[in-house]
C-alpha positions as CSV (number, residue, x, y, z in Angstrom):
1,X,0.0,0.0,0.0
2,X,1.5,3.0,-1.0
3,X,1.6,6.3,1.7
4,X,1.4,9.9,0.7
5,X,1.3,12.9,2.7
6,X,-1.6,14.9,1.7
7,X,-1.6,17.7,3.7
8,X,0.4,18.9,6.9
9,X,-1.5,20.8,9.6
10,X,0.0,23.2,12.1
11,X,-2.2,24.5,15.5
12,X,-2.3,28.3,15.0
13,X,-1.9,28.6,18.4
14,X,1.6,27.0,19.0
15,X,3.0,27.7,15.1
16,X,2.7,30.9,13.6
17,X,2.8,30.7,9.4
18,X,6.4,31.7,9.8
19,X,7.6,28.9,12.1
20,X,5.5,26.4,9.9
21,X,7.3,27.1,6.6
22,X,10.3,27.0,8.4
23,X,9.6,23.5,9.5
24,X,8.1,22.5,6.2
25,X,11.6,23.4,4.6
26,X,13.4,21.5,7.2
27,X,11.7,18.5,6.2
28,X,11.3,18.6,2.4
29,X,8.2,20.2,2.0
30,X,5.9,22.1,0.2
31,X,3.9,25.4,1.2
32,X,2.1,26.9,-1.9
33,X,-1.1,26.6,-1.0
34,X,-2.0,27.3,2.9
35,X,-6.3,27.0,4.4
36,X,-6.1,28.6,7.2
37,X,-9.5,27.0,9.3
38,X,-10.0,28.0,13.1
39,X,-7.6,26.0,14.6
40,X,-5.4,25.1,12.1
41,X,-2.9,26.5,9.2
42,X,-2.9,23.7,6.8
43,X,-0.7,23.2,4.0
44,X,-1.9,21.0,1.1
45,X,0.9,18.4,-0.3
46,X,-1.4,16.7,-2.8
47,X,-4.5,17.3,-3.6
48,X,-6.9,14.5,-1.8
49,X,-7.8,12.0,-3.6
50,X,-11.7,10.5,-4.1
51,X,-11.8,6.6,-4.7
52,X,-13.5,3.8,-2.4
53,X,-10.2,2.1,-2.2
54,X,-8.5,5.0,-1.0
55,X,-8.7,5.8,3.0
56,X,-6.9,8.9,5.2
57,X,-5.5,8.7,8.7
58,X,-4.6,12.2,10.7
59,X,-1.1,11.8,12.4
60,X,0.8,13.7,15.2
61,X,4.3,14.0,14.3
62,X,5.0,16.8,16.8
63,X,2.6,16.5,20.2
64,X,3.9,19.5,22.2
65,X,4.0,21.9,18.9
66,X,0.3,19.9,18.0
67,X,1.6,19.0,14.2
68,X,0.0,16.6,12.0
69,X,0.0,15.2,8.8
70,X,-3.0,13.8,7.1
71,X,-1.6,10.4,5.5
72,X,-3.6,9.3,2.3
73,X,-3.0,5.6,1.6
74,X,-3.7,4.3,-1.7
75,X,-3.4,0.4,-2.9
């Protein structure tokens, strides 16, 4: 099953849009297209993907900053 990062999301109130991109280039990266929702800045990798075969888990990579990345696994 193959893993792809689909989006990474950072908790406004511990990472400013600043600090995220920093850590986005620090780990290889993309920010070109930021949502900013009410407790998140969230930073699209791929766009998601619709298929019945395809599922998404939300993972914290970071607990004390609260970042995540939402995993899309395809077969």
């Amino acid at each position: 099953m193959k893993q792809i990062i689909q989006s990474v999301l950072f908790d406004k109130r511990k990472n400013t849009i600043d600090k995220a991109i920093q850590w986005l280039d620090e780990h290889g990266l993309k920010y070109y297209k930021i949502d900013t929702t009410h407790q998140y800045h969230r930073f699209r990798q791929i766009d998601p993907t619709y298929s019945p075969d395809i599922f998404y888990r939300t993972i914290t990579v970071n607990p004390k900053k609260n970042i995540k990345i939402i995993v899309e696994y395809q077969p």
